[in-house]
N, C-alpha and C positions, 0 to 999 in steps of 0.2 A: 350695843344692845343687839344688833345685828347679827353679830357675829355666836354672840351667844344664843340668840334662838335657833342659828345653824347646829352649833354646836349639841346645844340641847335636843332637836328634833333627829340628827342626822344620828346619836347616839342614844336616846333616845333615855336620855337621865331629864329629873328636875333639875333646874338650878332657877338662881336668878341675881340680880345684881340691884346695888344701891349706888346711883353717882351722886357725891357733892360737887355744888359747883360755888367759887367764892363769890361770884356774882349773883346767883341765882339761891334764894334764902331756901327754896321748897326741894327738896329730891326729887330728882328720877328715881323711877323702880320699875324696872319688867320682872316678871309681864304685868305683875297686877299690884295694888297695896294687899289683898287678900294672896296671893297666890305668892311674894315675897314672906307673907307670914304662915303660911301654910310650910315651904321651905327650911325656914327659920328652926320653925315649933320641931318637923320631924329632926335637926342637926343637934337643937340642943337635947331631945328626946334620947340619943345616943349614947353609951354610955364614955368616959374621957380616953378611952383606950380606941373607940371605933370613933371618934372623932378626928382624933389627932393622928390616926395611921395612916393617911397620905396627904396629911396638912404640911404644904412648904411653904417656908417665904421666899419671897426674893435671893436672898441670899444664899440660904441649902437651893433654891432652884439652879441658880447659876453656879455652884460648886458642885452639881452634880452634872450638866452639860459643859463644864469643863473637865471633869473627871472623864466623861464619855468621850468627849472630840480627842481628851489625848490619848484614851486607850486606842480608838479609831484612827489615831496619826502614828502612834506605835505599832499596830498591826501592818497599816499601809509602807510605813517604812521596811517593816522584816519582809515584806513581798515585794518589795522595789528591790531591797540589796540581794535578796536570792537571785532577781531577776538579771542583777547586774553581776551577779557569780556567775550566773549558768551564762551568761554573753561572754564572760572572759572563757571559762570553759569551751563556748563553740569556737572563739577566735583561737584560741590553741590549735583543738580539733582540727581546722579549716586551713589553717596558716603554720601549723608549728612555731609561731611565734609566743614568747611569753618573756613580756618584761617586766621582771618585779623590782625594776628600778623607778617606775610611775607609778607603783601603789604605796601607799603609805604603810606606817606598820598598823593599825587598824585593818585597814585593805587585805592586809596582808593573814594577819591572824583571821577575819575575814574568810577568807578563800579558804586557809587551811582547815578551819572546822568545817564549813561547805564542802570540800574534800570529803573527811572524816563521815561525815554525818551520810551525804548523799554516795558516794560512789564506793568508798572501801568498805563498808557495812555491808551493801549489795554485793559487794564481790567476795567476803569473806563470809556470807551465808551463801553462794553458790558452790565455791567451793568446799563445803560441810557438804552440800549435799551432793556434789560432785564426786560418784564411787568408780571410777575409769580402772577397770584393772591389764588390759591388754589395749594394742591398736587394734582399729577394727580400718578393714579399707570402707574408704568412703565411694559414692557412687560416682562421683566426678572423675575419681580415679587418684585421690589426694590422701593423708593418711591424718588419723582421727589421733589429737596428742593423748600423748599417754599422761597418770598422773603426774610425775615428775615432770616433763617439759611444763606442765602448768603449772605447777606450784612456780616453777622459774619464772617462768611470765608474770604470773600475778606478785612475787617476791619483786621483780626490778620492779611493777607500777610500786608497791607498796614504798621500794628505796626509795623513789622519785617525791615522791609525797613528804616521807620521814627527810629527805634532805632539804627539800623547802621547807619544814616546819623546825630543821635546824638551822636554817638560813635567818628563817624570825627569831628563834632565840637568843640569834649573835648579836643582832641589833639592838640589844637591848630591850627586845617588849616582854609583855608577859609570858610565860607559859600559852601556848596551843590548847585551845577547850577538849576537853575530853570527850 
C-alpha cells in the first residue's frame, strides 16, 4: 500500500488496491472504502475498449519484458561483435598480423560483411567522387596520385577482401552478406 500511494502521488493518477488475506476475513483497501469506490465507479464508467487498452496480466506482462530484454540482448550483442571486428581490424592495422585460422567460419563471414559494410562502401563512395585528372606537386615536395595509381590501390585492398571472402566460401560456409 505504500508503494502504491508513491506511486500514485509521484504520478500523480487515482489508483487503489484491495488485499485479501486467508487469515484475515475483512479487506484492506487504500486509501479509503469511499475512495476504492469512487476508483472503481470511474473504471467501470469507461467504455470496454478504454478499459482494456493497457490492462495486462501477469502473463502478457512477462512476455512482454521478455520480448524487450531480448530485443535489449540482441542489440548489445551486434555492438559487442562490431566492437570485436573493429579490435581484429586495429590488430591487423598495428601488427600486420591476421589469422583466420582462430576464427571460426561465423567469425569469419563475420569480418567479411564488417569489411563490406564499414570500409569498402566508404572507399567506393570516395572514389565516385574522387575526379583527379593530372598530378599536382604537393607542398612537401611529394606528388599527388593520379586517378589510375588509385584505382590500383583501392583494386589490390578490394582483391584482399574478395580473396578472404573466397577463402570463406571454400570452407564450406554460406555465401558472404551482401
Amino acid at each position: 500500500m505504500k508503494k502504491l500511494n508513491e506511486i500514485s502521488t509521484l504520478f500523480g493518477i487515482d489508483a487503489c488496491t484491495i488485499i485479501y488475506d486467508q487469515n484475515n476475513p475483512q479487506a484492506e483497501v487504500w486509501p479509503s472504502d469511499s475512495g476504492v469506490k469512487s476508483v472503481l465507479f470511474r473504471f467501470g464508467s469507461l467504455p470496454e475498449f478504454a478499459r482494456s487498452k493497457k490492462m495486462v496480466d501477469q502473463e502478457a506482462f512477462l512476455r512482454e519484458s521478455i520480448e524487450k530484454a531480448c530485443d535489449q540482448w540482441k542489440k548489445q550483442r551486434e555492438v559487442t561483435r562490431k566492437k570485436e571486428m573493429v579490435n581484429i581490424v586495429d590488430h591487423y592495422i598495428r601488427s600486420g598480423e591476421f589469422n583466420s585460422n582462430l576464427m571460426s567460419n561465423d567469425d569469419l563471414n563475420d569480418f567479411s560483411s564488417f569489411i563490406h559494410d564499414n570500409y569498402l562502401k566508404e572507399i567506393d563512395r570516395k572514389m565516385k567522387g574522387m575526379q583527379i585528372e593530372t598530378q599536382e606537386p604537393v607542398r612537401n615536395g611529394g606528388d599527388v596520385m593520379n586517378g589510375t595509381e588509385e584505382r590500383e590501390i583501392i583494386g589490390h585492398a578490394q582483391g584482399l577482401v574478395s580473396a578472404g571472402e573466397d577463402h570463406i566460401g571454400n570452407m564450406g560456409q554460406r555465401e558472404p552478406r551482401q
